[in-house]
C-alpha positions as a Markdown table, in Angstrom:
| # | Residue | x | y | z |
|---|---|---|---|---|
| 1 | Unk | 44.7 | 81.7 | 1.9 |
| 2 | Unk | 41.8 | 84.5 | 2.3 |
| 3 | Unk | 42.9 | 87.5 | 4.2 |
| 4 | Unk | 40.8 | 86.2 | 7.7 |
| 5 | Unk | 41.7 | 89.6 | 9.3 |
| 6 | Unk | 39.2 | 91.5 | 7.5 |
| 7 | Unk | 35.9 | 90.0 | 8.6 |
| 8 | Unk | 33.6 | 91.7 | 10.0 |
| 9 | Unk | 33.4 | 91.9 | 13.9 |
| 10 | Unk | 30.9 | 89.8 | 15.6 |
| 11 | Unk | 29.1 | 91.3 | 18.8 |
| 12 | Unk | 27.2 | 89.0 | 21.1 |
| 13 | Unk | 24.2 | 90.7 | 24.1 |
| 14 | Unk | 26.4 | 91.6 | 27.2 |
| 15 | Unk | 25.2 | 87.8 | 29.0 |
| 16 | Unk | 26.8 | 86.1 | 26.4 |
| 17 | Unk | 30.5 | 88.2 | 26.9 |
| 18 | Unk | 33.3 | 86.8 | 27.9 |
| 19 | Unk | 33.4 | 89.1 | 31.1 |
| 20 | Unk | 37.3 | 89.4 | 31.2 |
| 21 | Unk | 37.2 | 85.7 | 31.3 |
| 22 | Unk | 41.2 | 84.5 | 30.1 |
| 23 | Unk | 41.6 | 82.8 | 26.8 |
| 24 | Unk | 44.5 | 80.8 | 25.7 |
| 25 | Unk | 44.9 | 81.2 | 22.0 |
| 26 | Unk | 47.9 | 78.7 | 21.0 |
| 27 | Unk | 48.6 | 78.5 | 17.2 |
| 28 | Unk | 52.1 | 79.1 | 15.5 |
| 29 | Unk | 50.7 | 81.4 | 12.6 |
| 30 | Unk | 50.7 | 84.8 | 13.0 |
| 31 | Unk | 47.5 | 86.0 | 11.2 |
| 32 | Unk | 45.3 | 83.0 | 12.8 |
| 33 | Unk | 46.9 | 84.1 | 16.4 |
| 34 | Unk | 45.7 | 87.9 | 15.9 |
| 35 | Unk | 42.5 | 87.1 | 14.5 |
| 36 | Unk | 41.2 | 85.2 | 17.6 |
| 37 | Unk | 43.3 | 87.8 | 19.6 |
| 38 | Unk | 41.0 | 90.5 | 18.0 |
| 39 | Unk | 37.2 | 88.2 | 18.2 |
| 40 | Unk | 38.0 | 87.6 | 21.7 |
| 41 | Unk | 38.5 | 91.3 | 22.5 |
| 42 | Unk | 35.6 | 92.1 | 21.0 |
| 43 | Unk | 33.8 | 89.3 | 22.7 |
| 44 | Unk | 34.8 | 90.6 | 26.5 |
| 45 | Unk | 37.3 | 87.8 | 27.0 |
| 46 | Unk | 40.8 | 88.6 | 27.6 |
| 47 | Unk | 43.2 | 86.5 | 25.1 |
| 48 | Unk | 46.6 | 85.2 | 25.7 |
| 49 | Unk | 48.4 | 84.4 | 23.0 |
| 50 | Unk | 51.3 | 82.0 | 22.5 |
| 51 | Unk | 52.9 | 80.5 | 19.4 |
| 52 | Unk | 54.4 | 77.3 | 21.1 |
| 53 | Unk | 52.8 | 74.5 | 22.8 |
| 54 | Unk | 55.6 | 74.6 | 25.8 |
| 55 | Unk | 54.9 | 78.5 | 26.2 |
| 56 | Unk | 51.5 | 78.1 | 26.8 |
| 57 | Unk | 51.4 | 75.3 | 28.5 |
| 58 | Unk | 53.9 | 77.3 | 31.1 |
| 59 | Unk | 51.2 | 80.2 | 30.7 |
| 60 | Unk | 48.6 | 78.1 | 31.3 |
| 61 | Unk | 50.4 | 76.7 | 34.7 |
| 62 | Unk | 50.9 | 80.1 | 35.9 |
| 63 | Unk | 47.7 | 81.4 | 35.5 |
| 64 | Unk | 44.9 | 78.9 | 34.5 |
| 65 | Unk | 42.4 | 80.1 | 31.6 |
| 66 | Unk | 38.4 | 79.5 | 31.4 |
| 67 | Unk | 39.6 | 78.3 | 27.7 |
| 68 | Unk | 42.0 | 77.4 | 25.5 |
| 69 | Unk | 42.2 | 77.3 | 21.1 |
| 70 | Unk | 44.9 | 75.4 | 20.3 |
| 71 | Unk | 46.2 | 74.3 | 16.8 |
| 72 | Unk | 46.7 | 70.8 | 16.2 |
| 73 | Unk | 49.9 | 71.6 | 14.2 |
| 74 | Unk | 52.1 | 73.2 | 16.8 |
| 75 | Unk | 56.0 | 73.7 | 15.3 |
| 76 | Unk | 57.4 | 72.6 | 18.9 |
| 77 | Unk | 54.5 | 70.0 | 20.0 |
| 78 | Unk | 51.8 | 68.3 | 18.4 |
| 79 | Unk | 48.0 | 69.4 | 19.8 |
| 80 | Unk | 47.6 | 65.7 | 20.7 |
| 81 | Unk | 50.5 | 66.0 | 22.9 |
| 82 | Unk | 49.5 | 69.4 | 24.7 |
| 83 | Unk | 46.7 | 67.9 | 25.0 |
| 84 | Unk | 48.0 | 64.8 | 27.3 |
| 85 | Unk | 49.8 | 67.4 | 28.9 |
| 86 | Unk | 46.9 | 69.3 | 30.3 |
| 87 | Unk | 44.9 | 66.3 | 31.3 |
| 88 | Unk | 48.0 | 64.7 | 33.2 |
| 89 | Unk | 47.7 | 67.9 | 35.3 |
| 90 | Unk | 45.0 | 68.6 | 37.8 |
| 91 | Unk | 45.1 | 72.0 | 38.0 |
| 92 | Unk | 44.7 | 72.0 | 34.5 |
| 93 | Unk | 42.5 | 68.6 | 33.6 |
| 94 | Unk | 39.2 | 70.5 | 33.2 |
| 95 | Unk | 39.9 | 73.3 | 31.0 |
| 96 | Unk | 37.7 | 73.2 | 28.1 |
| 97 | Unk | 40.1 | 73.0 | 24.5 |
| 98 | Unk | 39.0 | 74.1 | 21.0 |
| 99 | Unk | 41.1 | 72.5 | 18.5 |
| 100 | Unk | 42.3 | 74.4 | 15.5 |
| 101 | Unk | 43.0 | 72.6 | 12.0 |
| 102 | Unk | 43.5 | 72.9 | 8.4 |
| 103 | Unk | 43.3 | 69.1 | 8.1 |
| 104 | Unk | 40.2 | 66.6 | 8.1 |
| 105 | Unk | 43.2 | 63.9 | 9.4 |
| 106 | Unk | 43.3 | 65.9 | 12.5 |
| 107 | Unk | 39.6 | 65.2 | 13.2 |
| 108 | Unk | 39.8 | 61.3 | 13.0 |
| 109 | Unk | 42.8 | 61.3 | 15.6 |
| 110 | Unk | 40.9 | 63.9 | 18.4 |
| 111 | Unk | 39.8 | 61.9 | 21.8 |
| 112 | Unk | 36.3 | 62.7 | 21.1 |
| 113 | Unk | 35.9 | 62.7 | 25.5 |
| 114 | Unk | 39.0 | 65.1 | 26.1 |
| 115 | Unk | 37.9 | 67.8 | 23.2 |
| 116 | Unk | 34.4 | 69.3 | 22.4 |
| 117 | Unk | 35.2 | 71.3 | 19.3 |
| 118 | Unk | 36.8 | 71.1 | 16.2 |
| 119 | Unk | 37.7 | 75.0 | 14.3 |
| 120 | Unk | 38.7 | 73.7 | 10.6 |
| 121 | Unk | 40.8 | 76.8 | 9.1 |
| 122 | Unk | 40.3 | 79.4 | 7.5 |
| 123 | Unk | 38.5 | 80.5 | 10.8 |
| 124 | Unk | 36.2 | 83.3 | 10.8 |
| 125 | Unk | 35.0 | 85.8 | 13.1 |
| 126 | Unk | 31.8 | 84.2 | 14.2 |
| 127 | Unk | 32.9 | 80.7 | 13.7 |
| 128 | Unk | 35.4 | 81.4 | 16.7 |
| 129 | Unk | 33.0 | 84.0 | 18.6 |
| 130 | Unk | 30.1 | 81.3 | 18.5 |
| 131 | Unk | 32.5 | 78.5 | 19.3 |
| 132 | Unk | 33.6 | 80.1 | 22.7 |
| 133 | Unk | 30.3 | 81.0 | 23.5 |
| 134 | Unk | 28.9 | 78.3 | 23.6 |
| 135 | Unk | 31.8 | 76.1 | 25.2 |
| 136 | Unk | 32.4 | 78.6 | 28.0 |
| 137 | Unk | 28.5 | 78.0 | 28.7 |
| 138 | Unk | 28.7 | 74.4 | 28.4 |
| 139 | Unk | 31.6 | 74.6 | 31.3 |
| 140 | Unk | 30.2 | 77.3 | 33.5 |
């Protein structure tokens, strides 16, 4: 795997910031945890990061994020699963989700009306900067 954490930062015009909007980064590798940790700093946003799907899903039931990039290949869940899990709950049904994956599988099993993006790994800086963006516009 390319070393992911030395890209080069991405900056995006103050309008297009995240505006300490929350971000729930859910993936169970280390490196692919603090390199969205790092983009969505940069961004404005204010991450969250967890490595499990029942941690976050407990995070995200405390306190509800504008956003969530979750790995499809969870250790304790899979995506799909966390997935059913937020859309079971109200409070939780119309959070936007960018799924994370090293697989093209993983594509062909996504509920096309439940998920709007698909991040194929190795991620890069802008691919998650411009990602966010533009789904945190799409449900604002």
């Amino acid at each position: 795997m390319t070393n992911v954490l030395s890209s080069t930062p991405v900056h995006a015009p103050d309008a297009e910031r995240g505006v300490g909007r929350r971000v729930l980064v859910v993936d169970s590798d280390p490196e692919t945890r603090e390199l969205c940790r790092r983009v969505l700093q940069e961004q404005g946003f204010v991450p969250e990061v967890c490595d499990s799907g029942v941690a976050a899903l407990s995070a995200a039931r405390q306190n509800p994020p504008a956003l969530i990039l979750l790995d499809l290949q969870l250790h304790d869940v899979e995506g799909l699963q966390f997935i059913a899990w937020l859309r079971s709950d109200p409070t939780l049904v119309s959070i936007p989700v960018i799924a994370i994956s090293a697989t093209a599988e993983d594509a062909a099993r996504l509920p096309a009306k439940k998920l709007g993006t698909l991040l194929r790994k190795p991620l890069s800086a802008a691919m998650i900067a411009r990602s966010v963006r533009q789904s945190i516009q799409a449900h604002s």
